[in-house]
N, C-alpha and C positions, 0 to 999 in steps of 0.2 A: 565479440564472437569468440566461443571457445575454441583456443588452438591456430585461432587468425587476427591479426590486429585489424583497426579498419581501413590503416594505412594500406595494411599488405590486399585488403580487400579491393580499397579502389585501385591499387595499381593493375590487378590482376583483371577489373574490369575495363577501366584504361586499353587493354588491349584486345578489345572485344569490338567487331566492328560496328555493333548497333552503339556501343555508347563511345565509340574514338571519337568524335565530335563534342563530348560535354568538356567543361572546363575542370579543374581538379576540385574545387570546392564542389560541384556538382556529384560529382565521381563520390567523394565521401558521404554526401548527403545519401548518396543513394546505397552505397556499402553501411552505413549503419542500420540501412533497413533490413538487410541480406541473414541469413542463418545457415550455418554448416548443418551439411547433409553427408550420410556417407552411406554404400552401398555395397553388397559383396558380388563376385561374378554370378550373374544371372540371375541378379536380385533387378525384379521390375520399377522400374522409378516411375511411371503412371503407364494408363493402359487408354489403347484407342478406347475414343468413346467416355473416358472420365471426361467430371466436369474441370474444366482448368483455370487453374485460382494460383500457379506457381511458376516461376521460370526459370530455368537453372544455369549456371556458368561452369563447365570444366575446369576443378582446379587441378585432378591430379586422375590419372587413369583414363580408362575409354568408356564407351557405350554407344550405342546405334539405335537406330529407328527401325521398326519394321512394322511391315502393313500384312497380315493374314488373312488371305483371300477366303471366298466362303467353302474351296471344295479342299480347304488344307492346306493349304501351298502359302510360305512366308517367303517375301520379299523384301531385301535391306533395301532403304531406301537412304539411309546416310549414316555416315560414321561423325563423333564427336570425341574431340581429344581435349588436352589442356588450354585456356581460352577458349574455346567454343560457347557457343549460347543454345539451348533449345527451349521451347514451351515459350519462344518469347512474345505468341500474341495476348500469350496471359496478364500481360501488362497492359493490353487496352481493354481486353472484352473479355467474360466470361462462356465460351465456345468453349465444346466437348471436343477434346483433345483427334484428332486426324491419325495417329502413329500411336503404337505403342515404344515406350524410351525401356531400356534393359542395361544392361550393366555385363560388359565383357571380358571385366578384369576388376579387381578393389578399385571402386569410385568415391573421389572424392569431388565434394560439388556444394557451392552454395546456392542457397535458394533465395527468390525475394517473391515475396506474395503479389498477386495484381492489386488487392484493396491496395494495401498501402504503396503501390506504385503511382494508383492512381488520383491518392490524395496528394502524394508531392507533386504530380505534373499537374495539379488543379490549382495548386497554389502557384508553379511556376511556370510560365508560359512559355520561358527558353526553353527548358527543360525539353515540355512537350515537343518544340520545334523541329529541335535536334535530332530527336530519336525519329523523327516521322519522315526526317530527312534522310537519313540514316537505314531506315528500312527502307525505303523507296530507290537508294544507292542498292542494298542489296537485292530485293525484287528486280531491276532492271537486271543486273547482272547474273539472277538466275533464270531469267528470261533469254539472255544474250548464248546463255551454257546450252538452254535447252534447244534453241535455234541452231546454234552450232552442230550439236549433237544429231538433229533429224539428218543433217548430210552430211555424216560421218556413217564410214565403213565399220563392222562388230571390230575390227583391228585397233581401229584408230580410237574408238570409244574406249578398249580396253586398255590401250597404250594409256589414254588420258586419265582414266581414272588411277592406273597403278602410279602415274607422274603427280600426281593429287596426296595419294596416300605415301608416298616416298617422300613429296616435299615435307608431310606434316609430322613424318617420324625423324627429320633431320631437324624440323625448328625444335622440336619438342627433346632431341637427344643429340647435340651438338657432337662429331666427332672429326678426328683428322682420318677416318679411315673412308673408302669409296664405295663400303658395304651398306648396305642397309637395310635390315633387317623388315620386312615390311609382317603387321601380325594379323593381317586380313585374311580370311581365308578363299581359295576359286571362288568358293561358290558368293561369299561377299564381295569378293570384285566382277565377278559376272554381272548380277544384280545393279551394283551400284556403274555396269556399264550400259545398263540395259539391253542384256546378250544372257542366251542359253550359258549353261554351264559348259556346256557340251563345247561352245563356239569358243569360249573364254581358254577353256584347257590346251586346244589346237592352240591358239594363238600363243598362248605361257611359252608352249611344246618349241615352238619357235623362236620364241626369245631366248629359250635355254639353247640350243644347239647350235643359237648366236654368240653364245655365250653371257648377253645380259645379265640374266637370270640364273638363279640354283633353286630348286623346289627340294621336297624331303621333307614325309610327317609333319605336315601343317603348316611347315615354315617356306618362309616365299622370302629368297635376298636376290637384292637387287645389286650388282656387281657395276654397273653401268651407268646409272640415271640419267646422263646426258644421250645416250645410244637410242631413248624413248622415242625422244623426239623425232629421230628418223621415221616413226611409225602413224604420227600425227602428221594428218593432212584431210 
């Protein structure tokens, strides 16, 4: 791969939860299939409704999902950071893509085709096991989120998704400092709590005069991240 060995490929998938369960020789086999992809901000990486033939891993930058309802109205439905995976049931089936993926910042992202996924999980039976085990880890556990979520308060939804988005800007930028710069904006963490803008902003309003939070032109720091937790229940 240009610009990536395939070493540095499978490590980076290595930590990806649909494929944490392969062994490393697996990891490589499947990083030689992979091809660097890159993106500019608000360069679209596929659209609802493509046919989907590709699945992508974050290696460097952001991008989100959103769903555009028919009377105009877009809704995030998830953010993707460094490790992340999307587009990954294009590794079993050829199904028109559910979300459109866009690009919120310089993306960088490898890709691996479903054909050739699905010729290496024909030839190997581990292979396939893993990963179907591995998705089924993950599907229960966004099942577990969504269950949670129906009896949770717009507060406590909102708390959790900014404690979501704060933990993955700390793994992704290590520092000794208690700030954290979160690059989401209201209206993407409203969505991604599934709350009005309107509810999400009171509740920030709140966390600020707590002192957790500082807002200001787009930017959202989180001063506190342990203080969240008081708002999850």
């Amino acid at each position: 791969m240009a610009g990536m060995g395939a070493a540095e490929v499978a490590e980076l998938l290595g930590r990806v939860p649909v494929f944490s369960t392969l062994v490393p020789r697996d990891l490589e086999r499947i990083a030689n299939l992979a091809v660097p992809r890159w993106f500019e901000p608000g360069e679209v990486v596929f659209r609802e409704g493509d046919a989907s033939d590709t699945c992508y891993v974050v290696r460097e930058g952001h991008a989100h999902a959103i769903h555009e309802h028919a009377d105009g109205r877009t809704i995030t439905l998830a953010r993707f950071g460094p490790g992340d995976i999307f587009g990954e049931l294009a590794m079993f089936e050829d199904e028109l893509r559910s979300a459109t993926v866009e690009a919120v910042e310089p993306l960088s992202v490898v890709g691996v085709l479903g054909p050739d996924m699905r010729r290496l999980m024909a030839g190997n039976a581990e292979i396939s096991m893993r990963l179907v085990i591995a998705l089924g880890r993950r599907l229960r556990e966004t099942n577990e989120r969504l269950k949670r979520q129906s009896f949770q308060t717009v507060q406590s939804r909102v708390a959790v998704a900014l404690s979501e988005l704060v933990a993955q800007e700390i793994a992704e930028h290590s520092s000794e400092s208690d700030d954290v710069l979160v690059t989401a904006t209201q209206n993407d963490l409203a969505q991604l709590a599934g709350s009005s803008r309107e509810s999400a902003s009171r509740f920030l309003a709140v966390l600020e005069r707590a002192g957790v939070i500082s807002q200001g032109r787009g930017r959202l720091v989180v001063h506190d991240p342990e203080a969240l937790k008081q708002y999850v229940y």
